[in-house]
Backbone as CSV, one residue per row, in Angstrom:
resi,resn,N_x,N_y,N_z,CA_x,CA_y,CA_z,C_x,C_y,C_z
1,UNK,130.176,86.636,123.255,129.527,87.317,122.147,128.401,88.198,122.723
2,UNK,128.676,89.341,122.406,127.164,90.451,123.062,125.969,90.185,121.965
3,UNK,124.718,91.226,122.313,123.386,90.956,122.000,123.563,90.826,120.190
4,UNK,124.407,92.255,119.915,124.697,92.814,118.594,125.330,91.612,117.962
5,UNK,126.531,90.962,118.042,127.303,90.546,117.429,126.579,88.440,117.212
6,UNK,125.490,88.039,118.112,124.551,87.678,117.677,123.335,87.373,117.142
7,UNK,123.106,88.615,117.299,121.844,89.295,116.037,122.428,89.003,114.573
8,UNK,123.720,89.672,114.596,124.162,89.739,113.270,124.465,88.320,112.505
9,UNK,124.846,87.493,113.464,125.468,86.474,112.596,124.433,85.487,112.882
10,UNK,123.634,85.005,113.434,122.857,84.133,113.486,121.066,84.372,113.040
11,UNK,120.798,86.144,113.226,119.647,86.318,113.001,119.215,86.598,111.450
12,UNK,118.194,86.075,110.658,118.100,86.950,109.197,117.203,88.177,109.702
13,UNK,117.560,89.259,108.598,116.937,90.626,109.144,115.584,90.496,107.991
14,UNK,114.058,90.898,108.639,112.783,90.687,107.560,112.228,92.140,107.982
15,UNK,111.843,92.134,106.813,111.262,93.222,106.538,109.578,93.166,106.467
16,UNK,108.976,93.673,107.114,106.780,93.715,106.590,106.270,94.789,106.333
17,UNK,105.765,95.050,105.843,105.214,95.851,105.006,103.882,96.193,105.654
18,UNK,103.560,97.478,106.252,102.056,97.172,107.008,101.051,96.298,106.180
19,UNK,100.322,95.465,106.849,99.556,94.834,106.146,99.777,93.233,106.054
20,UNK,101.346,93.632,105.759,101.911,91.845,105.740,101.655,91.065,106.657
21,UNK,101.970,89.854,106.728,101.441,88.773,107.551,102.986,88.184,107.680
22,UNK,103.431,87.750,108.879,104.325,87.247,109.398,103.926,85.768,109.923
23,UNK,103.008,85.394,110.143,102.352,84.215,110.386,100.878,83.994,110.015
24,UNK,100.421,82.846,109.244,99.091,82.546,109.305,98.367,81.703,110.470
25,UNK,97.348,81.570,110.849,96.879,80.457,111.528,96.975,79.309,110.537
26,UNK,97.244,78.246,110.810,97.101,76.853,110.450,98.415,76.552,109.759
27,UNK,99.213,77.544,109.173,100.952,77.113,108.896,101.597,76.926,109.789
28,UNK,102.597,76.325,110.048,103.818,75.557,110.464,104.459,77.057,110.198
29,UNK,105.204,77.602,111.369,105.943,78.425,111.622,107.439,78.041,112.231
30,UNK,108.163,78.853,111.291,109.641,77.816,111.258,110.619,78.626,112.080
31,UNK,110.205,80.275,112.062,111.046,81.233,112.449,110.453,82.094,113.909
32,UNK,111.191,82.735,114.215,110.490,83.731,115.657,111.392,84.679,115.456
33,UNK,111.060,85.789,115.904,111.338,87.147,115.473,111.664,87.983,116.879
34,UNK,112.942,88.591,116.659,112.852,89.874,117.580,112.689,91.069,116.657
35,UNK,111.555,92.062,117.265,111.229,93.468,116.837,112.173,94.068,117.236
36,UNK,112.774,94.695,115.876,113.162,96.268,116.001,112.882,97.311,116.019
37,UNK,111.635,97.494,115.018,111.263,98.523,114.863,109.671,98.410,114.388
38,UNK,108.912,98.905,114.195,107.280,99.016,114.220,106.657,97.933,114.734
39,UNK,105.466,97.749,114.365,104.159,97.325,115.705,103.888,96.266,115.078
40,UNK,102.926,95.009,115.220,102.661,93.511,114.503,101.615,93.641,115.910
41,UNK,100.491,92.734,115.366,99.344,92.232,115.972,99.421,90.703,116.091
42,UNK,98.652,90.041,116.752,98.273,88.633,116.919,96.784,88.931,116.912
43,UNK,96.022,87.667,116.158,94.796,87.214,116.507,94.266,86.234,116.151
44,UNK,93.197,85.603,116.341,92.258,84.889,115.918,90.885,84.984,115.482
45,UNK,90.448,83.966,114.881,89.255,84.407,114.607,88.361,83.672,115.587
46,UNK,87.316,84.267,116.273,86.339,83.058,116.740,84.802,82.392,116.365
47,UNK,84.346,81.613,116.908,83.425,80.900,116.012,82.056,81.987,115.626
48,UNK,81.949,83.258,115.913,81.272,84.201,114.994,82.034,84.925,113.804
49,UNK,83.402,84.723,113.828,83.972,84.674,112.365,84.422,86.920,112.973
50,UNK,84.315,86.653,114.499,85.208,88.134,114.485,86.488,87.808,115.143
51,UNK,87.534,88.804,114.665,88.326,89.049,114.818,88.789,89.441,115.907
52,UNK,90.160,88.706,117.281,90.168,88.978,118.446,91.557,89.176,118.763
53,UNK,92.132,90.394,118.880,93.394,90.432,119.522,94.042,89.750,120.553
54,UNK,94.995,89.187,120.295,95.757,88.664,121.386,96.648,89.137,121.749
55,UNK,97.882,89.635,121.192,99.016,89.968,121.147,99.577,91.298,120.425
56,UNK,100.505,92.089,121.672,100.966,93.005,120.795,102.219,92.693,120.721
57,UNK,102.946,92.762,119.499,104.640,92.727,118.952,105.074,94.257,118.896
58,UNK,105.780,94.616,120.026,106.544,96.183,120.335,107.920,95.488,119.730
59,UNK,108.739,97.363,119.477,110.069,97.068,119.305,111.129,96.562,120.628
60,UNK,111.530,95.622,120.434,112.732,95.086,121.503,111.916,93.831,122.334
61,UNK,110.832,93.325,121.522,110.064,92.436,121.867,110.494,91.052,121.128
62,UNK,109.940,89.703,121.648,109.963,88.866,120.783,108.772,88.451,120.220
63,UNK,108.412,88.217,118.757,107.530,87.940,118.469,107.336,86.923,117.269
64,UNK,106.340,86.129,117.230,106.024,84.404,116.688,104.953,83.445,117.255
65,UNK,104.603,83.182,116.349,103.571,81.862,116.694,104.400,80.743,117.888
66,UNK,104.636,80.976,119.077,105.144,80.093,119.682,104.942,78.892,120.566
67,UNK,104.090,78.844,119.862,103.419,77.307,119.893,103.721,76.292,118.814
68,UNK,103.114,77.219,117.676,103.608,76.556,116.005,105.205,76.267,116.462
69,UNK,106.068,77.454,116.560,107.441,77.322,116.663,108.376,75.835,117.461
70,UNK,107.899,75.868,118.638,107.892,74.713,119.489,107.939,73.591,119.361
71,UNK,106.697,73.618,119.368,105.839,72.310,118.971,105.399,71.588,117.830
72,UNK,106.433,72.364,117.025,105.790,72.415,115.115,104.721,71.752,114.759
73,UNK,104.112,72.531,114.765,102.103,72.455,115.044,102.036,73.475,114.334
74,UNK,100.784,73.300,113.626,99.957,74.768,112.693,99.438,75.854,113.861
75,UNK,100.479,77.028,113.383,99.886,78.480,114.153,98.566,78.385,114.191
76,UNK,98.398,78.785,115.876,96.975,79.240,116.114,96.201,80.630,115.894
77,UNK,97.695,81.597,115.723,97.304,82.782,115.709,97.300,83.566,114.208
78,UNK,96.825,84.975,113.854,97.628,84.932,112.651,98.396,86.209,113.370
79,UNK,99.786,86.615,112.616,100.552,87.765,113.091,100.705,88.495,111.952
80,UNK,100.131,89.716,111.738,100.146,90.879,110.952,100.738,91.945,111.233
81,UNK,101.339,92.827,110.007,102.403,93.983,110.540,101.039,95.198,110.537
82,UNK,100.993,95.808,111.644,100.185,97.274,112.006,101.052,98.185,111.205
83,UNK,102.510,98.198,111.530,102.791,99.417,110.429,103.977,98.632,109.973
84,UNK,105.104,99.268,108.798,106.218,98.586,108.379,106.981,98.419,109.706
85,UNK,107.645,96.952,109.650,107.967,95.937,110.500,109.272,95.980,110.042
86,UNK,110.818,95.912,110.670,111.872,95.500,111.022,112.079,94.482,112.044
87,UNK,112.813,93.444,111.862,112.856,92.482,112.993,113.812,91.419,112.465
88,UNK,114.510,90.525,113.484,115.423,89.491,112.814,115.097,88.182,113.640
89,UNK,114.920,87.414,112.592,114.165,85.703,112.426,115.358,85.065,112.574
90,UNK,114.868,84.080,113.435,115.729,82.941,113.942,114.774,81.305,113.253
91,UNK,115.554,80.257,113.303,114.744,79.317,112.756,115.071,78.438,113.867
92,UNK,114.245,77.659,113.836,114.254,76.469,115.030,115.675,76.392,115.482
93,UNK,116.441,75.449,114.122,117.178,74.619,114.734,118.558,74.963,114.989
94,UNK,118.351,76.413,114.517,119.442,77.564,114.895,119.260,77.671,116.230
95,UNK,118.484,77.899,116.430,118.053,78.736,117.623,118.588,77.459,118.910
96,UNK,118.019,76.276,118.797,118.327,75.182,119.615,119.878,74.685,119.351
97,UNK,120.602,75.132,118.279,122.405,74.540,118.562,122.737,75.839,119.366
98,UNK,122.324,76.947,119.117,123.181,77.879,119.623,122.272,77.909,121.663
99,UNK,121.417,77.511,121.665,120.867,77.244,123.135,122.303,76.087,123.571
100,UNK,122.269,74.861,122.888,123.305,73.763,123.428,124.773,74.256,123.406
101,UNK,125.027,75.318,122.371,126.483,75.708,122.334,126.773,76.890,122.999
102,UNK,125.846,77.378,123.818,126.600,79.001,123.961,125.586,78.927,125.488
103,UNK,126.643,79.155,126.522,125.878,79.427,127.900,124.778,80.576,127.845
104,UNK,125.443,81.425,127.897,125.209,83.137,127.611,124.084,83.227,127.089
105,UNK,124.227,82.523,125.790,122.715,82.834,124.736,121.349,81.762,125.082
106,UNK,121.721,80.578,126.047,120.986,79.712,126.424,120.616,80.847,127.616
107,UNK,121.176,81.308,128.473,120.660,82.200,129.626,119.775,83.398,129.089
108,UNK,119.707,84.201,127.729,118.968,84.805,126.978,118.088,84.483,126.824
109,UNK,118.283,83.114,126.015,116.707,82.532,125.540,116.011,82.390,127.034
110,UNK,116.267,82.381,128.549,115.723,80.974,128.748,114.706,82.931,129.465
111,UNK,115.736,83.807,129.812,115.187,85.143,130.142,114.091,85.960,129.196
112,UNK,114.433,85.693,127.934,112.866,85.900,126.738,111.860,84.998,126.929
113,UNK,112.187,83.740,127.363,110.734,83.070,127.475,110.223,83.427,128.653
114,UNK,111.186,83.835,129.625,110.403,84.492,131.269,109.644,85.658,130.893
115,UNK,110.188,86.409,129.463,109.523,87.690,129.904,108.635,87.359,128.988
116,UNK,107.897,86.716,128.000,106.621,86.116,127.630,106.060,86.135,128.036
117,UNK,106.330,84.574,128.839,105.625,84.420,130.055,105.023,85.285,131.029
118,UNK,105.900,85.988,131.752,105.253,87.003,132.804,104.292,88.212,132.204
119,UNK,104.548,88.666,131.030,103.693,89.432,130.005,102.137,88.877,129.826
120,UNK,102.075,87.634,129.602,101.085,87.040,129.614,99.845,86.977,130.934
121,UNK,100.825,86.510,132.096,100.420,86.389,133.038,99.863,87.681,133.493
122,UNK,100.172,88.898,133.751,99.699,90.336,133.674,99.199,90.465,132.894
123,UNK,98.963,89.963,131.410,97.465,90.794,130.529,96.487,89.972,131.483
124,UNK,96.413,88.474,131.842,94.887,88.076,132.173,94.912,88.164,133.496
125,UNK,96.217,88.689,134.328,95.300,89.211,135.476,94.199,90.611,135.688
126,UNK,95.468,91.438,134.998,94.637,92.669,134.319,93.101,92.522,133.540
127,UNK,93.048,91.728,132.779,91.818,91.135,132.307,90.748,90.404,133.099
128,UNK,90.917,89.682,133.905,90.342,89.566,134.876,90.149,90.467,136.345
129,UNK,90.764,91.456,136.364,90.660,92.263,137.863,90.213,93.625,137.557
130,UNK,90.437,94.073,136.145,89.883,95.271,136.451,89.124,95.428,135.027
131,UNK,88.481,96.729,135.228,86.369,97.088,134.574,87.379,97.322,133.187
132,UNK,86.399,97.916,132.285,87.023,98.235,131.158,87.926,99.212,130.771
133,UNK,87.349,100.455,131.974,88.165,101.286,131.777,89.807,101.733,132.157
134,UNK,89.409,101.085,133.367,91.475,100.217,133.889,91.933,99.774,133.315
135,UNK,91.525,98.580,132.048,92.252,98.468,131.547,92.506,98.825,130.185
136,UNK,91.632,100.141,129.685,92.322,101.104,128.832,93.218,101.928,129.319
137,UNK,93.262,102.806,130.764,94.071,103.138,131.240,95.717,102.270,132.003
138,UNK,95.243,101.067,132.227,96.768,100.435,131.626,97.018,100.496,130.738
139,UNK,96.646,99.892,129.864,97.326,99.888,128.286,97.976,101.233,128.264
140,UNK,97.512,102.318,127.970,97.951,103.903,127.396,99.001,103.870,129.108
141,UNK,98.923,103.634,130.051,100.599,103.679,130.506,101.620,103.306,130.194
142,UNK,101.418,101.440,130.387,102.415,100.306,130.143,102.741,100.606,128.722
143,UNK,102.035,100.443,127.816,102.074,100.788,126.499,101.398,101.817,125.101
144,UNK,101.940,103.052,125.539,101.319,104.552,124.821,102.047,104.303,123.752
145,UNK,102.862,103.377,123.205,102.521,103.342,121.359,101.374,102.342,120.868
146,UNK,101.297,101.296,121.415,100.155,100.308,120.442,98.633,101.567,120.477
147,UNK,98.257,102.337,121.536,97.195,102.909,122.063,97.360,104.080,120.300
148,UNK,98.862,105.141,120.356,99.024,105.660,119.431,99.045,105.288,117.917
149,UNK,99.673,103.972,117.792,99.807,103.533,116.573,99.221,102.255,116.116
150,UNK,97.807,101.796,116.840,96.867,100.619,116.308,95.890,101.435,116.268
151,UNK,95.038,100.878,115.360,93.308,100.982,115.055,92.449,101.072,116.690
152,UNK,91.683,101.172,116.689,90.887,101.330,117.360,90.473,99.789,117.748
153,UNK,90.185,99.435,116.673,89.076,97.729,116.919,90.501,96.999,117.074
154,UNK,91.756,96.926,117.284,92.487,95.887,117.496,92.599,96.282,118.976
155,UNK,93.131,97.576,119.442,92.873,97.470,121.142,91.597,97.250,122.060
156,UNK,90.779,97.665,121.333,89.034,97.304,121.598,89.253,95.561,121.670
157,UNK,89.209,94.964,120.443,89.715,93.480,121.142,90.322,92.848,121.993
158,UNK,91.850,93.579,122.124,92.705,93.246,123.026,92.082,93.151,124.562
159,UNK,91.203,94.502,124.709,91.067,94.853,125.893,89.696,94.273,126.456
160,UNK,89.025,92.556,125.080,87.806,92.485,125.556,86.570,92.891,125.535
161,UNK,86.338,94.574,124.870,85.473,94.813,124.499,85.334,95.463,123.097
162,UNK,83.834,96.119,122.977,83.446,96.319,121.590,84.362,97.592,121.426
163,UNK,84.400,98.414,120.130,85.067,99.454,119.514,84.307,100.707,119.952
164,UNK,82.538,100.471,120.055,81.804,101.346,120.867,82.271,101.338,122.359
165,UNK,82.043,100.544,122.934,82.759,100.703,124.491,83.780,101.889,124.871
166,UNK,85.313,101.154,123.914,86.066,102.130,123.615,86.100,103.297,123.476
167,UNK,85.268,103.520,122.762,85.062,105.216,122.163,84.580,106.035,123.053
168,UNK,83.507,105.172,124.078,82.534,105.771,124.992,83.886,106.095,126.146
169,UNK,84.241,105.552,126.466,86.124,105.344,127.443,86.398,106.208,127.414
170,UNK,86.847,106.472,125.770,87.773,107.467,125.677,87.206,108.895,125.342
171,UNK,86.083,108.816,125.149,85.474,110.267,125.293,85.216,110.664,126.793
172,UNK,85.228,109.933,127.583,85.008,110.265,129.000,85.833,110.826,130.184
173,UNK,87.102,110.267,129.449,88.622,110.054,129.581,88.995,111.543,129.316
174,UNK,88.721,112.120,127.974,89.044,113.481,127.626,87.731,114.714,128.271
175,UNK,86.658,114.650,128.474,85.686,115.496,129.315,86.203,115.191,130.586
């Protein structure tokens, strides 16, 4: 069975609406999502009650509380659509017969959680190795849509600093 012909029959197709919320913090998240098409955020809040990017959801990405998912534990994060969202939801225990029944799609899954993983591992080395402005200038390489099509204060989070910082960056960036 190719990528298509299990998308179709095993994935439901959801729709978000910019604005919508695909996950809260503290719900039990039942589903995980591959992006098709527009942008979704991750964040949290921290104990000054601001708002901190974690995560960006691109198209051809996977995206979900995957921790909640897992471990069925209340999401830590919340996941919001940046603009209208296409994507198709898998539910747990789908997801785990077709891991035990299908080589192929067990070798998929096991290659989406590598590329999580290694995604991860490169934001906090990046986060840790280089000043602020490296890593606005990563971001707008690796990824010139979230830079084009998020707010300002969600990559300003992402990247660790304030929305002023940013601005100061990117005016410096263009002189």
């Amino acid at each position: 069975m190719n990528k298509l012909e299990i998308l179709e029959k095993y994935f439901k197709i959801r729709e978000l609406k910019k604005e919508d919320y695909f996950v809260r913090a503290g719900e039990y998240s039942k589903v995980i999502g591959y992006v098709e098409s527009g942008l979704l955020h991750s964040y949290q809040i921290d104990s000054k009650g601001d708002f901190i990017t974690t995560n960006f959801f691109l198209p051809d990405s996977y995206c979900g509380s995957f921790y909640s998912f897992y471990r069925n534990a209340p999401a830590l994060d919340f996941i919001k659509a940046i603009t209208d969202v296409r994507m198709h939801t898998i539910e747990y225990d789908t997801l785990q017969a077709l891991f035990s029944e299908d080589l192929v799609f067990n070798q998929l899954g096991r290659l989406a959680i590598e590329k999580v993983c290694i995604e991860k591992d490169i934001r906090l080395s990046k986060m840790l190795k280089l000043d602020a402005k490296d890593r606005y200038l990563w971001l707008m390489q690796e990824f010139p849509s979230i830079v084009q099509n998020s707010p300002l204060k969600y990559i300003a989070s992402f990247l660790g600093m304030k929305p002023e910082s940013l601005s100061r960056i990117r005016k410096e960036l263009i002189s």
